[in-house]
C-alpha positions as CSV (number, residue, x, y, z in Angstrom):
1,X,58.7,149.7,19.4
2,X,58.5,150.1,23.4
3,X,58.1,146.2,23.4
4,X,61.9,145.4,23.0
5,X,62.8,148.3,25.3
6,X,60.9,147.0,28.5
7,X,62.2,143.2,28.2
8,X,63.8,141.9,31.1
9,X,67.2,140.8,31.0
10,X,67.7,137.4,30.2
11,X,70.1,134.7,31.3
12,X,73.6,136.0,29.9
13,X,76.4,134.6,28.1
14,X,79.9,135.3,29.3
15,X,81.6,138.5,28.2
16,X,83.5,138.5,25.6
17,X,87.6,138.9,26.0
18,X,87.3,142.4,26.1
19,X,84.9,141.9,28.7
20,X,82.7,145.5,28.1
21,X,79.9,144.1,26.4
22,X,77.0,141.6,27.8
23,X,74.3,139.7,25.9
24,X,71.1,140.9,25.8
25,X,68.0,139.9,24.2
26,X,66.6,143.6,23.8
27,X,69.7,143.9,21.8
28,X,68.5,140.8,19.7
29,X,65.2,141.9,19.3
30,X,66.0,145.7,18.0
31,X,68.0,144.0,15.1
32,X,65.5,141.5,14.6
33,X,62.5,143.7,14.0
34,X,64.5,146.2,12.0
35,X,65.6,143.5,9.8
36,X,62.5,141.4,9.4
37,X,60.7,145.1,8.9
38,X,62.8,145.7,5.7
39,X,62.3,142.0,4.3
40,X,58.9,142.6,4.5
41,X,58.6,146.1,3.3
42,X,60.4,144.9,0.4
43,X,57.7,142.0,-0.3
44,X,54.9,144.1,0.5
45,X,55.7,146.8,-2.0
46,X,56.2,144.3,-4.8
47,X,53.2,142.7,-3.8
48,X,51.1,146.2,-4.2
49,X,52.9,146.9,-6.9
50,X,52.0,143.6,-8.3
51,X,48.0,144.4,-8.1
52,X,47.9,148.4,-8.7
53,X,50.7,148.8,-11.3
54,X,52.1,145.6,-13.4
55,X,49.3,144.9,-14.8
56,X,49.3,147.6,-16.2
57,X,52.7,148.9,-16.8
58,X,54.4,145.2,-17.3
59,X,51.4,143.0,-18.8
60,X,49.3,145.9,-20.8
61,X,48.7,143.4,-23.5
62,X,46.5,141.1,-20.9
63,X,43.0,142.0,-19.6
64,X,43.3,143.1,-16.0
65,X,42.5,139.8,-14.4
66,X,45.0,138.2,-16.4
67,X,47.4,140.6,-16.0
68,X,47.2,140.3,-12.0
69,X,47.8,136.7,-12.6
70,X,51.3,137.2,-14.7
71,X,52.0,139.9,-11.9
72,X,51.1,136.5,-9.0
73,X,53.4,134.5,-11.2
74,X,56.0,136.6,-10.7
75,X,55.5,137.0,-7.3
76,X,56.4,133.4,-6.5
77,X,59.2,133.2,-8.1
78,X,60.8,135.0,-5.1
79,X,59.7,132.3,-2.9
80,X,61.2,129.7,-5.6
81,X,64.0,131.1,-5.7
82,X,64.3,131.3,-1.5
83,X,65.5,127.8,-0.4
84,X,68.2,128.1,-3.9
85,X,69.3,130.9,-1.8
86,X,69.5,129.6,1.5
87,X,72.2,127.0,-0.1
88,X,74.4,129.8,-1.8
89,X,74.8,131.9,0.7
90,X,75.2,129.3,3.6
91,X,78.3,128.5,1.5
92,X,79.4,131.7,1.9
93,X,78.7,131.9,5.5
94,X,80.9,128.2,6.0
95,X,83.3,130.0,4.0
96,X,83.8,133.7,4.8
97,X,81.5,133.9,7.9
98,X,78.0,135.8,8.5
99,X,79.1,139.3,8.2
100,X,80.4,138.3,4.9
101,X,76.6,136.6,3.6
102,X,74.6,139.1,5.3
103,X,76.1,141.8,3.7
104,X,76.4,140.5,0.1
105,X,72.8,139.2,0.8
106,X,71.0,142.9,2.0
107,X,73.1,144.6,-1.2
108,X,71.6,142.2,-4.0
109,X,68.4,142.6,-1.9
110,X,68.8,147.1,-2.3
111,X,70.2,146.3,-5.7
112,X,67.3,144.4,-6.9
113,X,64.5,146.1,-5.6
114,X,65.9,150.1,-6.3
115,X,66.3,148.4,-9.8
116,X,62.7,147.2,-9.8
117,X,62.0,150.9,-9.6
118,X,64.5,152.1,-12.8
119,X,62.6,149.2,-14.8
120,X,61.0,150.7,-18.0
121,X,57.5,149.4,-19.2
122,X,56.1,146.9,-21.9
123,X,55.5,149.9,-24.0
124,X,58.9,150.9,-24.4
125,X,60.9,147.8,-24.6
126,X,58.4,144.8,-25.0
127,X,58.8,141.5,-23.8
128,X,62.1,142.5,-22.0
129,X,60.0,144.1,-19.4
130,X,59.0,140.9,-18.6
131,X,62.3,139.2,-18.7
132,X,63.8,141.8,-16.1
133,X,61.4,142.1,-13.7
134,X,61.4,138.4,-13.2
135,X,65.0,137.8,-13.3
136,X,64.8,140.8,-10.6
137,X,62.3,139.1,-8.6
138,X,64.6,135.9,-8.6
139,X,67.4,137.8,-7.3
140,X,64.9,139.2,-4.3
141,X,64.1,135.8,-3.2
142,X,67.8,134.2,-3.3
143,X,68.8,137.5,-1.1
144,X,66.1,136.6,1.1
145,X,67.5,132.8,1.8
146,X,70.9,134.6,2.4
147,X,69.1,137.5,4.8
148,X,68.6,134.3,7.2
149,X,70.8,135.2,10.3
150,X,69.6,132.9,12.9
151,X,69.0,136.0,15.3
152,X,65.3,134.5,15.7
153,X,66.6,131.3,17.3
154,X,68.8,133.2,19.0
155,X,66.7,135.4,20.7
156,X,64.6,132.3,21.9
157,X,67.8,130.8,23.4
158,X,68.2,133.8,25.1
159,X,65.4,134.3,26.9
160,X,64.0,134.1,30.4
161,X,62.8,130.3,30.3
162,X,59.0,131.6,31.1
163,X,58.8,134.8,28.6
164,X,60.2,131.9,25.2
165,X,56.4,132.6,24.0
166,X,57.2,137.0,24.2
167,X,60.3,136.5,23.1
168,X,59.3,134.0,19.9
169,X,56.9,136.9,19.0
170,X,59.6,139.3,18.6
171,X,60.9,138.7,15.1
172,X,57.1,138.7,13.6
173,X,56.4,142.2,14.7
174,X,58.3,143.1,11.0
175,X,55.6,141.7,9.0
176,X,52.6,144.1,10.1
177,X,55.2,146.9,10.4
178,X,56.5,146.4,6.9
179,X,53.1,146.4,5.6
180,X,51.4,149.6,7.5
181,X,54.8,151.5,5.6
182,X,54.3,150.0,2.9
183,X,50.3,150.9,2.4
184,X,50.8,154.1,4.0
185,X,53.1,155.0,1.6
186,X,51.3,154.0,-1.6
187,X,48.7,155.4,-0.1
188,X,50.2,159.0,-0.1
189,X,51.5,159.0,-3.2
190,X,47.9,157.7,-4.8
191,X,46.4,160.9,-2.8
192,X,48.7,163.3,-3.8
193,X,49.2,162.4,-7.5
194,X,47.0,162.1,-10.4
195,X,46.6,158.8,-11.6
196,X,48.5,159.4,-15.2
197,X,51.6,160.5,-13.0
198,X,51.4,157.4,-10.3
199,X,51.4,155.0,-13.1
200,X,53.8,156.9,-14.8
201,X,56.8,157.8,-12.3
202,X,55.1,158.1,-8.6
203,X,54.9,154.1,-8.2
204,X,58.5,153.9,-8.5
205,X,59.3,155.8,-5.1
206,X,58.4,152.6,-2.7
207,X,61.3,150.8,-4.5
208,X,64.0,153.4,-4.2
209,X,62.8,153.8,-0.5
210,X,63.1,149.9,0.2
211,X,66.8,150.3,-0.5
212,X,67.2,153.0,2.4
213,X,65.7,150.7,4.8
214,X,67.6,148.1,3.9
215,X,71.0,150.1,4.8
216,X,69.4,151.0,7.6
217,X,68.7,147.2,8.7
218,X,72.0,145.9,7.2
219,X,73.8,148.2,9.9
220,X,71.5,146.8,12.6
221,X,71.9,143.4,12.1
222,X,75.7,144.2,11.6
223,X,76.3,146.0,14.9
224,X,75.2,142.7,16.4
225,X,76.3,139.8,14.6
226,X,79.6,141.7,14.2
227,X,80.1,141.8,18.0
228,X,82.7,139.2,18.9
229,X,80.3,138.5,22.1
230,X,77.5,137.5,19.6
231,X,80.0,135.7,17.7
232,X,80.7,133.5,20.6
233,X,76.9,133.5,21.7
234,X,76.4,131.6,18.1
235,X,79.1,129.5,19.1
236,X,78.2,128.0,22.0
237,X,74.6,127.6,21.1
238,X,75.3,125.6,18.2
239,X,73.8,128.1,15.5
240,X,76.3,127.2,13.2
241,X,75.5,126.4,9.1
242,X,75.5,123.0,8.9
243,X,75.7,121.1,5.9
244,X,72.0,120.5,3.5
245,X,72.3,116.7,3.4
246,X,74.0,116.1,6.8
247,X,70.6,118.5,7.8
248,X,68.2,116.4,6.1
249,X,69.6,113.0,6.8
250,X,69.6,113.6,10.3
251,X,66.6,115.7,10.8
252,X,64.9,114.7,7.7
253,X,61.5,113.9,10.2
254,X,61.5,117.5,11.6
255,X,61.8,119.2,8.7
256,X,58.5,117.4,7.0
257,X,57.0,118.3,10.2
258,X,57.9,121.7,10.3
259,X,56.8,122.8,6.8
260,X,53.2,122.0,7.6
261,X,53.1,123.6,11.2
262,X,53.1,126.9,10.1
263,X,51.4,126.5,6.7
264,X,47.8,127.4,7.8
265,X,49.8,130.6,9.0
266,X,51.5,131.4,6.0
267,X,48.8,130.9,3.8
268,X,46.0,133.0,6.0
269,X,49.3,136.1,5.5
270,X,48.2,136.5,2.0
271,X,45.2,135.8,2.8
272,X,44.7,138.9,4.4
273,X,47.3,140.7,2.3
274,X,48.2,140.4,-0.9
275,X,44.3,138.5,-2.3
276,X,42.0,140.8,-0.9
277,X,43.6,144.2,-2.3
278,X,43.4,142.1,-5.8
279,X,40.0,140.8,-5.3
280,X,38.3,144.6,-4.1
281,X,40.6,146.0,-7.0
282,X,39.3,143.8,-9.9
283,X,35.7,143.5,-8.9
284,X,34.5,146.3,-6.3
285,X,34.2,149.9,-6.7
286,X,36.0,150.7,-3.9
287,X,38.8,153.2,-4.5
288,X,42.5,151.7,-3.9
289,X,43.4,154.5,-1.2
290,X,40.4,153.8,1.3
291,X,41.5,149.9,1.1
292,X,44.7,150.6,1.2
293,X,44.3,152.9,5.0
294,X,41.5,149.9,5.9
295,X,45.0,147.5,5.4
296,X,47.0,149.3,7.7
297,X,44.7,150.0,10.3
298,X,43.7,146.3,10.4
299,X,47.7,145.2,10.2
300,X,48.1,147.6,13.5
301,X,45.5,145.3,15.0
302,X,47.5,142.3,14.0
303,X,50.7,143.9,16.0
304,X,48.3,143.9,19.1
305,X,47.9,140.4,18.1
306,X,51.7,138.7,17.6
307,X,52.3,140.8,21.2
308,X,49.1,138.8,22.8
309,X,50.0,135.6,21.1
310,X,53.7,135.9,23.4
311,X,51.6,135.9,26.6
312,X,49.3,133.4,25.7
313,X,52.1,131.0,24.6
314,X,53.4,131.3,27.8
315,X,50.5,130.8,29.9
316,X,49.1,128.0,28.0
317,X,52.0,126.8,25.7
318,X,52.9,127.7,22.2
319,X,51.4,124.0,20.8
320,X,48.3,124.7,22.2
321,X,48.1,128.6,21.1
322,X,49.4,127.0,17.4
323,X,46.6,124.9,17.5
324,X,44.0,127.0,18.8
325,X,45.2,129.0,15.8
326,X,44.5,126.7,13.0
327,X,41.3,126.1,14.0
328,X,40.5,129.5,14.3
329,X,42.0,129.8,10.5
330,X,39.4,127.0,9.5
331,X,36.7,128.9,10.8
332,X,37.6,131.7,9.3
333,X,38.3,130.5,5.6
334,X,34.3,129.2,6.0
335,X,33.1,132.6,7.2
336,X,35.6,134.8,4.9
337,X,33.6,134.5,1.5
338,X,30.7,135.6,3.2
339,X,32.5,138.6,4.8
340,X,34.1,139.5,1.6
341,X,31.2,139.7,-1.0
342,X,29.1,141.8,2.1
343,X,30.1,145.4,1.0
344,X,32.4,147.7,3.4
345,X,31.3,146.4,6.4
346,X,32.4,143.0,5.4
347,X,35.8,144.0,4.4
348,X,36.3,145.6,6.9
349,X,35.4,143.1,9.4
350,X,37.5,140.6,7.2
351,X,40.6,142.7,7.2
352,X,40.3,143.0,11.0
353,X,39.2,139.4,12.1
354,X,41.7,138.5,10.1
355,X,44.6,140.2,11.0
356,X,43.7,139.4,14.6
357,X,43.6,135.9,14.0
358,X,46.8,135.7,12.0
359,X,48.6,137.6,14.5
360,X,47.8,134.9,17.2
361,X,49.1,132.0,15.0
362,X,51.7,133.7,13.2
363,X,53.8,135.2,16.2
364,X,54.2,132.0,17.4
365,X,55.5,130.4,13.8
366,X,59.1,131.4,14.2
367,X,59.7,130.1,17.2
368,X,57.7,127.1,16.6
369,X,60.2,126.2,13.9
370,X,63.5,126.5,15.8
371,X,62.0,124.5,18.4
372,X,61.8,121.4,16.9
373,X,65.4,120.9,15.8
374,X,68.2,119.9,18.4
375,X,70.9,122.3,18.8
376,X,73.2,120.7,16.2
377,X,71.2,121.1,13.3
378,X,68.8,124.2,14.8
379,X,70.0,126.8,12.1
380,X,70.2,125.2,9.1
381,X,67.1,122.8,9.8
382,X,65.1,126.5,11.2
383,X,66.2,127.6,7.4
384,X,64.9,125.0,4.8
385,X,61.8,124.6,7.0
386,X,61.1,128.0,6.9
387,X,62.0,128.7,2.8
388,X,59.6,125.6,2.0
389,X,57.0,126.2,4.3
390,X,56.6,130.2,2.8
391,X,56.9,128.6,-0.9
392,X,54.2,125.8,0.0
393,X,52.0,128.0,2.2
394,X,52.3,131.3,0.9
395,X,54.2,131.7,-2.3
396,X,51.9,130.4,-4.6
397,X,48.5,131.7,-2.4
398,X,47.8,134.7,-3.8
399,X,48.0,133.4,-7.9
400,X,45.9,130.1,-6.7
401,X,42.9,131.9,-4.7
402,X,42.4,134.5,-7.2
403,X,42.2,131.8,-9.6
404,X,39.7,130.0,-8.0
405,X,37.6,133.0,-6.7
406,X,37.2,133.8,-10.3
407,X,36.6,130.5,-12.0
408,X,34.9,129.2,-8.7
409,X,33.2,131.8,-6.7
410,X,34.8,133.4,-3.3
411,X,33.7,130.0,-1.5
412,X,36.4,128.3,-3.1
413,X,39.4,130.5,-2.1
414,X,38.0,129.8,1.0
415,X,38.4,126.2,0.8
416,X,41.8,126.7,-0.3
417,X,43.0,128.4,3.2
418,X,40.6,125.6,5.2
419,X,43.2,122.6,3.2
420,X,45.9,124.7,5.0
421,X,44.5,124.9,8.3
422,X,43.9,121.2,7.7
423,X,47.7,120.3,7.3
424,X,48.7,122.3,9.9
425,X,46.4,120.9,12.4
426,X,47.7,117.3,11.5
427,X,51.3,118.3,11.8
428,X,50.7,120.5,15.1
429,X,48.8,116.6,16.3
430,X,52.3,114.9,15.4
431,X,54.6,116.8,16.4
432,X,55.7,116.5,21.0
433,X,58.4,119.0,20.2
434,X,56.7,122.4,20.3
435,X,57.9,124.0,23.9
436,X,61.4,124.2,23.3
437,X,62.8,121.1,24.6
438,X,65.9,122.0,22.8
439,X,67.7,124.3,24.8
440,X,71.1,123.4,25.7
441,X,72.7,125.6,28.3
C-alpha cells in the first residue's frame, strides 16, 4: 500500500490543545483502506460463499440454479437492511459520539459474520438454516450503515486542491483488495482440501478470518477518529450527523441525483464479481479454483485502475472521467455476452476489461458523492446516497442478471448493466456539482 505512504502533505488543520499531533491525509487514507478492505472482505466471502457453498449446504432441497438464486436473495438483504442502519446507528453517533457507533457497528459486523461460519446446514436443522443465515445477513448490512465514518469525505477535504481526484481514489482501493483476499483464500482452501471436507468444515475458515480483520480495522479507524485533532477536524468541516428529514428536505435534489451517478458503477462491481463466478459455475466446465486465481489477478488490474482514475480526474476533471466511465460501461454490457460465452479466452478478457473499466469509474464514485452536498448536510447526505445507490445499483444485480441470463440468454444480463450506464449518464448530464465546489475552508 506504497500509495498512501508517498502522499504529499496536505493543507493542515490546527493542532489540537496538546499541540503534538498534525492532520494528515496519509493518516486518513491508511485507516480508510484498512477499513473499506474488511467491509469488503466481509461481502466478498459471503458472496463466494453464496455461489460455491449455500446452495448446497443451506438450499440442498433446490436444483443448483435455484439454489444460487435463494443464496442472491439472501445476498440483498444486506443491502436492504444498509440505509435501516445508517439511521440506527447515526442515533447513536448524535448520542454517544463516533467512537461509540463505530465500535458497536465493527463488533455486530465480527459477530455476525464469525457466526455465519458456526451456522449448521439444512440437513441438520431444516428450515432454520434458512432463518439464521438471513437474519445473520440482515445484521451484516445494518453494521455496514453504522461502519460509515465519514473518513472518505474527509480525506477529500483534506487534500491538496489539485490531487482531490488521488485522493477520492483512496477509499476504493478496499474493494479489489478485499476481493484478491478473499479469492485467494477460497482458493487455497479448495486446493488443499477434498471437496467432501470444503463443503463440510473448510468453507467456514473465510468467516472466522473476517472477524480478525475486522479487529484489525476497528483499531485503525479508532486510532484516528479517536484523536481529539480528528475530532476537531470533523468539527470544523461540518461532518457532523445531521438529522434524515432535515437531510432530505434540504438536500432532497442531491440525493436523487446522487443515487444514479454511481449506479452504472455499482452495478458493473457485480458485474465483474459476484455474476460471472455464478454464471462459469452453473454452466461451464471450468473448475472453481482456476476462476477463482483469473478473479484475483483481474481485481489486481482494477487496483492499477482506481490509482489511474485519481490522475485522470485531476487532469481532466472527475465529471468528465465519470462520464467517460459510463459510456465505457455501455460498451461493455454490449460486448460482455459475447466475451462470456467465448471460452477461456473470453473470460478472461471479460474479467480483465472489466475490472479495468470499473476501476476508472468506480475510484471516482466516493468522492463524486460527497461532492455534491454542501458542507452542512455532506455526511449524512454522502450516507443515504451511498446505502441506496449500492441497494438500487448493486444489491439486487447479481439475483436479477442471473435470472435473465438464464430465462433470456447472456445478451440480456447485458442489457441489464447498459439501463445502468443509461441512468448514470443522465444524472452525470444533470448534475454542475461534480469538482468539489463544496469545500469550505
Amino acid at each position: 500500500m506504497s500509495t498512501t505512504s508517498s502522499m504529499p502533505a496536505a493543507e493542515p488543520a490546527a493542532p489540537s490543545s496538546h499541540g503534538r499531533h498534525r492532520v494528515s491525509p496519509s493518516d486518513v487514507a491508511v485507516g480508510v483502506i484498512i477499513g473499506r478492505t474488511s467491509e469488503f472482505f466481509d461481502f466478498f466471502v459471503f458472496a463466494i460463499a453464496s455461489v460455491i457453498v449455500f446452495p448446497q449446504r443451506i438450499f440442498p432441497f433446490a436444483d443448483p440454479l435455484t439454489g444460487t438464486l435463494l443464496s442472491f436473495a439472501l445476498l440483498a438483504l444486506a443491502f436492504i437492511a444498509r440505509p435501516l442502519g445508517s439511521v440506527l446507528f447515526m442515533s447513536i453517533d448524535r448520542r454517544h459520539g463516533r467512537v461509540t457507533k463505530l465500535t458497536a457497528a465493527l463488533f455486530l459486523m465480527g459477530t455476525a459474520t464469525v457466526a455465519m461460519g458456526l451456522i449448521p446446514s439444512y440437513e441438520n436443522v431444516g428450515g432454520w438454516a434458512v432463518v439464521i443465515l438471513a437474519v445473520l445477513r440482515i445484521a451484516q448490512g445494518l453494521a455496514l450503515g453504522g461502519a460509515w465514518d465519514g473518513m472518505p469525505s474527509l480525506l477529500a477535504l483534506t487534500a491538496p486542491r489539485n490531487r482531490r481526484g488521488f485522493y477520492a481514489m483512496v477509499s476504493q482501493l478496499g474493494a479489489p483488495i478485499g476481493l484478491i483476499v478473499a479469492s485467494l483464500l477460497f482458493a487455497y482452501l479448495a486446493a488443499n482440501l477434498t471437496a467432501q471436507d470444503f463443503l463440510d468444515w473448510g468453507w467456514r475458515y473465510p468467516f472466522f478470518v473476517a472477524f480478525s480483520v475486522n479487529v484489525v480495522a476497528l483499531f485503525a479507524r479508532l486510532r484516528i477518529v479517536a484523536t481529539e485533532e480528528f475530532a476537531e477536524l470533523f468539527e470544523s468541516r461540518e461532518l457532523q450527523p445531521t438529522r434524515i428529514g432535515k437531510t432530505l428536505r434540504e438536500d432532497g435534489g442531491a440525493i436523487l441525483i446522487g443515487i444514479f451517478v454511481p449506479l452504472a458503477s455499482f452495478a458493473m462491481f457485480h458485474m465483474v464479481t459476484v455474476y460471472p463466478l455464478s454464471w462459469i459455475y452453473l454452466y461451464t466446465n471450468e473448475t472453481l479454483l482456476s476462476f477463482l486465481i483469473i478473479e484475483a489477478v483481474a481485481a489486481t488490474g482494477g487496483i492499477g485502475a482506481i490509482l489511474l482514475s485519481g490522475w485522470l480526474a485531476d487532469r481532466i476533471g472527475r465529471r468528465n472521467l465519470l462520464l467517460v466511465g459510463a459510456l465505457l460501461i455501455g460498451c461493455f454490457a454490449v460486448l460482455a455476452p459475447l466475451l462470456l460465452s467465448a471460452g477461456k479466452t473470453g473470460e478472461l478478457v471479460y474479467m480483465i476489461v472489466g475490472f479495468f473499466i470499473l476501476g476508472l469509474s468506480f475510484g471516482q464514485s466516493s468522492g463524486a458523492v460527497a461532492s455534491l452536498f454542501e458542507a452542512r448536510n455532506r455526511y449524512t447526505g454522502s450516507a443515504i446516497v451511498s446505502d441506496l445507490a449500492w441497494m438500487f445499483g448493486a444489491g439486487f444485480a447479481p439475483l436479477t442478471a442471473l435470472l435473465l441470463s438464464t430465462w433470456l440468454g447472456l445478451s440480456a444480463a447485458g442489457l441489464y448493466l447498459l439501463s445502468g450506464a443509461i441512468c448514470s449518464t443522465v444524472a452525470i448530464l444533470f448534475s454542475g456539482k461534480l469538482e468539489f465546489r463544496a469545500v469550505e475552508r
